[in-house]
C-alpha positions in Angstrom: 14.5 9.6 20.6 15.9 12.8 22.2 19.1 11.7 24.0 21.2 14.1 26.6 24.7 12.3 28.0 26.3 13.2 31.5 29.9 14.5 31.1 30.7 11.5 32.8 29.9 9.7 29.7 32.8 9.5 26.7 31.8 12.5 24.6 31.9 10.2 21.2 29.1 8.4 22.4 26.9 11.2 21.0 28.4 10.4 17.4 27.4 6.8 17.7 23.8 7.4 19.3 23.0 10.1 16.5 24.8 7.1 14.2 21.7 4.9 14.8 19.5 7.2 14.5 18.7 9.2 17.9 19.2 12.6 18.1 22.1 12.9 20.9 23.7 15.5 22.2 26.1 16.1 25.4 26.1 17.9 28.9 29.2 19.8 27.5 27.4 20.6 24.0 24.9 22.7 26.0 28.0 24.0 28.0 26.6 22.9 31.1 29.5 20.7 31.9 30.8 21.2 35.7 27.6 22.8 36.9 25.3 21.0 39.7 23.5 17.9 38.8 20.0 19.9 39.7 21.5 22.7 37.1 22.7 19.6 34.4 18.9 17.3 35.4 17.0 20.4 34.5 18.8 21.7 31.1 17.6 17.6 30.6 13.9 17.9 31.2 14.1 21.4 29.5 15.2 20.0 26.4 12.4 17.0 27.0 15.7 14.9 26.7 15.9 10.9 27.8 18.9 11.5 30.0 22.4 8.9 30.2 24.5 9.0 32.9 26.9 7.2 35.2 26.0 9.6 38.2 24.5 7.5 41.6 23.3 11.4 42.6 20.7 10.3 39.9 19.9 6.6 41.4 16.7 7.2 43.9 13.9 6.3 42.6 11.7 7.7 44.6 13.0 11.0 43.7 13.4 10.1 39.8 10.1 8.4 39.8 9.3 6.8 36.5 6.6 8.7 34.3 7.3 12.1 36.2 10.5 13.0 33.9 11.4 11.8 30.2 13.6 9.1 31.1 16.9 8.2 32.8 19.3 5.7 31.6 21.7 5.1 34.5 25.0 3.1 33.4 26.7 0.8 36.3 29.5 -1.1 35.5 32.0 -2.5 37.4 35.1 -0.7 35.3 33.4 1.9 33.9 36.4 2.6 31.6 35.9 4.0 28.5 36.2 1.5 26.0 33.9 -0.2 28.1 31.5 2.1 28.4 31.2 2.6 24.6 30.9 -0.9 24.2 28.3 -1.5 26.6 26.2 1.8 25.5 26.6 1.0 22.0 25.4 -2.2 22.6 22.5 -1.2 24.5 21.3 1.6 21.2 22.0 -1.0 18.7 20.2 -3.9 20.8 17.1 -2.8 22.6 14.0 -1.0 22.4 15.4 2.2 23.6 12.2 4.3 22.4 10.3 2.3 24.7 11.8 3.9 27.6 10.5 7.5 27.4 9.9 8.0 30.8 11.1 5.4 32.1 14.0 4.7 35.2 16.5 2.5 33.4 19.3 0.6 35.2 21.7 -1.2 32.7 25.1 -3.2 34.7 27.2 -5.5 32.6 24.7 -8.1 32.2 21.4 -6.9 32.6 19.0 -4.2 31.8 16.3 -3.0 34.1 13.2 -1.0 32.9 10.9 0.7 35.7 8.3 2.5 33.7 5.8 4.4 35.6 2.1 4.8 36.4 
């Protein structure tokens, strides 16, 4: 799977994702880092990349409606630190199905994992 992380994301995560076998790559990579989301969101769907992020600009799912883009993985923890957000991402590509989810509108807290897929 084709994975793009937000700069909000830590940058190692990339390493790990590519680790298991994805093809990862960042926002800063493709030296978009700092630009506007509609600027970062595009260079995604360009790319035909599954996109990661922490980013609530990217939460409405009416606008990110499943099967209309090539997935969004949005990350929501309660301390999004980073050690945490390794873990918890990690987890996540080492665990689940994450080929499943092309196209998809994915939610993922602490505890649970939420997969909208679309029409």
């Amino acid at each position: 799977m084709k994975i793009k992380l937000d700069e909000n994301l830590p940058r190692e995560l990339a390493g790990i994702i590519t680790g298991l076998g994805h093809d990862a790559d960042t926002v800063l990579d493709e030296g978009l880092g700092g630009l506007d989301d509609g600027t970062v969101w595009n260079g995604s769907q360009q790319a035909e990349r599954f996109f990661v992020t922490q980013d609530l600009d990217f939460s409405d799912i009416r606008k990110f409606s499943p099967g209309h883009h090539f997935g969004i993985l949005l990350v929501r923890l309660r301390d999004p630190g980073r050690d945490a957000l390794i873990e918890r991402v990690r987890g996540i590509f080492e665990s689940l199905q994450v080929e499943t989810w092309a196209r998809c509108f994915v939610v993922a807290t602490e505890h649970k994992v939420r997969v909208r897929r679309g029409p």
